[in-house]
C-alpha positions as CSV (number, residue, x, y, z in Angstrom):
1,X,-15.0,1.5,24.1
2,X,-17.1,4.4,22.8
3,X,-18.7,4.0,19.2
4,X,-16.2,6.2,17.7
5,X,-13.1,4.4,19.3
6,X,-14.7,0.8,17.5
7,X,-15.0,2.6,14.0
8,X,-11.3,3.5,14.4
9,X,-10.0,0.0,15.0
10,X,-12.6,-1.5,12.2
11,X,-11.4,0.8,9.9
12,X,-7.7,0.3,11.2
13,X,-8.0,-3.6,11.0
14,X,-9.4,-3.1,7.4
15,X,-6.1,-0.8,6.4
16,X,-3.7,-2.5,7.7
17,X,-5.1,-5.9,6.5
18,X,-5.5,-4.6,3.0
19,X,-1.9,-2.6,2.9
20,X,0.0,-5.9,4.2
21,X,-2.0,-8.1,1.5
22,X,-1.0,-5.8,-1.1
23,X,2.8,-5.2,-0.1
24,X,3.2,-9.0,0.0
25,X,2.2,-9.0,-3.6
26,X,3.7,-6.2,-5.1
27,X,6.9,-7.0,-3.5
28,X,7.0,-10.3,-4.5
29,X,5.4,-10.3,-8.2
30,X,7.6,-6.8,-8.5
31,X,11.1,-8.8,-7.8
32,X,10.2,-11.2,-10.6
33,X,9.0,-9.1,-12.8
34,X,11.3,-6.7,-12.4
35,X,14.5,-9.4,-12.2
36,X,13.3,-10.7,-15.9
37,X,13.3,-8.4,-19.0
38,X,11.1,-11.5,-20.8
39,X,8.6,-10.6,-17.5
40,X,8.9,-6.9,-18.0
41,X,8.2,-7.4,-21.5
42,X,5.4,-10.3,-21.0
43,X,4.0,-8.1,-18.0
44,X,3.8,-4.8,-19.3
45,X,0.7,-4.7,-21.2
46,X,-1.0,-6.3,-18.5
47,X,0.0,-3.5,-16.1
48,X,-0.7,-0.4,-18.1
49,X,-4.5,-1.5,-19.0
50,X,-5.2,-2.4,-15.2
51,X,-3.3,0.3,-13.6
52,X,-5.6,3.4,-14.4
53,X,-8.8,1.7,-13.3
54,X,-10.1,3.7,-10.7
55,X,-10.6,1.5,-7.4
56,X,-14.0,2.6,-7.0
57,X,-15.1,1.5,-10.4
58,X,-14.5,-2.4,-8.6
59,X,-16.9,-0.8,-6.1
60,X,-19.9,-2.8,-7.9
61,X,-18.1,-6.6,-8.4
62,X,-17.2,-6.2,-4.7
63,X,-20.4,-5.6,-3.8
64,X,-21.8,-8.4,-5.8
65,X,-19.2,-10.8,-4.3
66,X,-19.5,-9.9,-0.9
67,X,-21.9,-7.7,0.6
68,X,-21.2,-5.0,2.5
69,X,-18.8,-7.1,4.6
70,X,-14.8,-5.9,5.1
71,X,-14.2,-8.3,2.2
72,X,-15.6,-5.6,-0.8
73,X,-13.7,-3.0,1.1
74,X,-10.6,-5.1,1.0
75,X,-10.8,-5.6,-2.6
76,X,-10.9,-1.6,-3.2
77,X,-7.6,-1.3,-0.9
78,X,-5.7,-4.3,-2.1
79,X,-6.2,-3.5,-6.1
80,X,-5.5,0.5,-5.1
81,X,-2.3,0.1,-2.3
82,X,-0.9,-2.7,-4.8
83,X,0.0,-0.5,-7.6
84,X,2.4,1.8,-6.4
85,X,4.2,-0.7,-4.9
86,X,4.6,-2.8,-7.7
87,X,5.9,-0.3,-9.8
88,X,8.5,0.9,-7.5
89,X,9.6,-2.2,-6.9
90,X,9.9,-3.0,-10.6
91,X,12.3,0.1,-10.7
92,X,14.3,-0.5,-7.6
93,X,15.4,-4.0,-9.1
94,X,16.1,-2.4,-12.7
95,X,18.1,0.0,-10.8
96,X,20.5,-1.9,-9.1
97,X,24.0,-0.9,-10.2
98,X,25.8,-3.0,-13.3
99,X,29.2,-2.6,-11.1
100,X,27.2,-5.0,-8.4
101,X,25.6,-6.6,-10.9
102,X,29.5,-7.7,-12.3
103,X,31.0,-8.4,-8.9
104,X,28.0,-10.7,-7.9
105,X,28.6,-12.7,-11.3
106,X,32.5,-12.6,-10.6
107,X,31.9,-13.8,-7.3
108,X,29.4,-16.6,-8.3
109,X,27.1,-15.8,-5.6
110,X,24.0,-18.0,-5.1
111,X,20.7,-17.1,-6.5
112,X,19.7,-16.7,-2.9
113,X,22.8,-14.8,-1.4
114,X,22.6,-12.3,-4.5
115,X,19.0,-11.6,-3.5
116,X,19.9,-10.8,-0.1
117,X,23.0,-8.9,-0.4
118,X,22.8,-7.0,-3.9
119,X,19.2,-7.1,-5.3
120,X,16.8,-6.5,-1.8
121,X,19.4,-4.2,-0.5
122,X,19.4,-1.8,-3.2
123,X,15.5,-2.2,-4.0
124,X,14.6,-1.1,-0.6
125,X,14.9,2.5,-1.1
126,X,12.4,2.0,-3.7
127,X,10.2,-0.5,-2.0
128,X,9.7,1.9,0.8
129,X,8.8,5.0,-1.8
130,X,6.2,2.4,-2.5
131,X,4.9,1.5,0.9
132,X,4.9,5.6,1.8
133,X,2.6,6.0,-1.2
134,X,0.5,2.8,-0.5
135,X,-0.2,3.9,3.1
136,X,-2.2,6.7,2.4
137,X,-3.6,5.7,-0.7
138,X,-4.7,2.5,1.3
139,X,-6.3,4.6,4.2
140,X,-8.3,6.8,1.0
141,X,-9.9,3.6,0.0
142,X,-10.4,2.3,3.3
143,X,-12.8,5.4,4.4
144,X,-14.6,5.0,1.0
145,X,-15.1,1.8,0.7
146,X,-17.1,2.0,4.1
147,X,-18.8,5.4,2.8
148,X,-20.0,3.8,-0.6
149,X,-20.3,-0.2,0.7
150,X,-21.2,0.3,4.4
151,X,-18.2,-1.6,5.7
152,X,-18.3,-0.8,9.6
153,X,-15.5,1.9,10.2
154,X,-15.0,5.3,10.3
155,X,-16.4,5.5,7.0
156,X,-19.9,4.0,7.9
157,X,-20.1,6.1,11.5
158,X,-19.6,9.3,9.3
159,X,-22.3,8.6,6.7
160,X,-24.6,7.3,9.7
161,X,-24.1,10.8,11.4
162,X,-25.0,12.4,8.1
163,X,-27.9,10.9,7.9
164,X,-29.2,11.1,11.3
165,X,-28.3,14.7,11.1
166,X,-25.6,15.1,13.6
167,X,-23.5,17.5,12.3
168,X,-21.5,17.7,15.0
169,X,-20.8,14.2,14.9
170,X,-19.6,14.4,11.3
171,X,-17.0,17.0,11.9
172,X,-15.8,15.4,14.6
173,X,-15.7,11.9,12.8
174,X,-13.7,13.7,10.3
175,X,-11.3,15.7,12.1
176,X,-10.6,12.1,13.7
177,X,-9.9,10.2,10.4
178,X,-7.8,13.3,9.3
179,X,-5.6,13.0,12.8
180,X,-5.5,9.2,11.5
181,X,-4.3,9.9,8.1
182,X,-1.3,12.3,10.2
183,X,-0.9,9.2,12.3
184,X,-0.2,6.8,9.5
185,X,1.8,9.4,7.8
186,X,4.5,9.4,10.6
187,X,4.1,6.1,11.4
188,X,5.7,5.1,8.2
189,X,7.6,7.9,8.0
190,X,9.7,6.4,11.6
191,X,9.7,3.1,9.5
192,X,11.1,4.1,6.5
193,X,13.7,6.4,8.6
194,X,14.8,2.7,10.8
195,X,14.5,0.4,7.7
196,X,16.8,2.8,6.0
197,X,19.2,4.3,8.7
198,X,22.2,3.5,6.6
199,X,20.7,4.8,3.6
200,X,22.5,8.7,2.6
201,X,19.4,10.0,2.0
202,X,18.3,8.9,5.7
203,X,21.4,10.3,6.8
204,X,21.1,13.8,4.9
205,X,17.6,14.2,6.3
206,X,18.9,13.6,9.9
C-alpha cells in the first residue's frame, strides 16, 4: 500500500471507531434521558455546560493521558460526534405521538415491546439526523486531532508534507480527505435512505 493509502485507513479506523463509540452512547443515555422527564430535568444542566466546549480545548488532557497515540484523537471524536446525537435522540423520544403513547398503555404492552414497536420506531428519524450530523463532525475531528496530536492519518501525512515542504503533497493529501468527507457523506446518506425506506420523508425524496 502506498503511504497515502495507510493514512486513509488510519484515519478511517480512527473515525469510524470514534463515531460507533459515540452513537452507542448517545443512543443509549439519549433513550433514558429522554424517556424520563426527572432525567430531562436531572440531566439538563449537566448537558448545557458540557455541550459548548469546543473539542479541541480536550486537546491538552488527551495529550496528557495518552500521547500522541489514536487514544487522544479518540477522545476529541467521541466528546464531539456524541453531542448531536444525544440531543436528537432526546427529541425523537419526546416526540413520539400521545395517540401511541395511549394505545401502548391501553394495550399494556411490555416495557420491552413498547420500545421496539412505538418508542425506537418513531425515534429513528431523529436518531439518524443525529448520526448525519455526527459523521462529519466525527471526520472534522478526526483530521485535527492527527494535525494538532500527531495521531498517524491523513492528518499527520498532511502536516509532515508541510513541513518537508511538499506542496504538492499537501494538496493532494487534501483534495483526498475532501473526496473522503464526499465519501462519508453519501455513505450515510444510502444508510439513512435504507434505515428509513418507509419513512414519508424517504419516500418524498425518492
Amino acid at each position: 500500500m502506498t503511504p497515502a493509502a495507510i493514512a486513509l485507513v488510519q484515519t478511517l479506523t480512527t473515525w469510524a471507531l470514534g463515531l460507533g463509540i459515540a452513537v452507542v452512547l448517545a443512543v443509549v443515555l439519549g433513550v433514558v434521558i429522554g424517556a424520563s422527564r426527572v432525567m430531562r430535568v436531572m440531566t439538563a444542566s449537566t448537558i448545557a455546560f458540557l455541550r459548548p466546549i469546543p473539542s479541541v480545548a480536550l486537546v491538552p488532557l488527551a495529550v496528557l493521558l495518552y500521547g500522541t497515540g489514536r487514544e487522544a484523537t479518540l477522545i476529541l471524536v467521541v466528546y464531539a460526534a456524541f453531542w448531536p446525537v444525544l440531543v436528537q435522540v432526546i427529541a425523537g423520544v419526546q416526540d413520539v405521538d400521545p395517540a401511541l403513547r395511549t394505545t401502548a398503555r391501553a394495550l399494556r404492552l411490555r416495557r420491552g415491546s413498547y420500545l421496539s414497536t412505538v418508542l425506537w420506531p418513531s425515534a429513528l428519524p431523529s436518531v439518524m439526523t443525529g448520526l448525519r450530523l455526527a459523521a462529519t463532525v466525527a471526520l472534522v475531528l478526526t483530521i485535527t486531532g492527527e494535525l494538532l496530536i500527531g495521531t498517524p492519518g491523513l492528518g499527520a501525512a498532511i502536516e509532515l508534507a508541510r513541513s518537508s515542504g511538499r506542496a504538492g503533497a499537501v494538496v493532494g493529501l487534501v483534495v483526498l480527505t475532501g473526496l473522503l468527507g464526499v465519501a462519508i457523506n453519501h455513505g450515510v446518506a444510502a444508510v439513512e435512505r435504507s434505515v428509513l425506506h418507509w419513512h414519508p420523508s424517504q419516500r418524498i425524496l425518492s
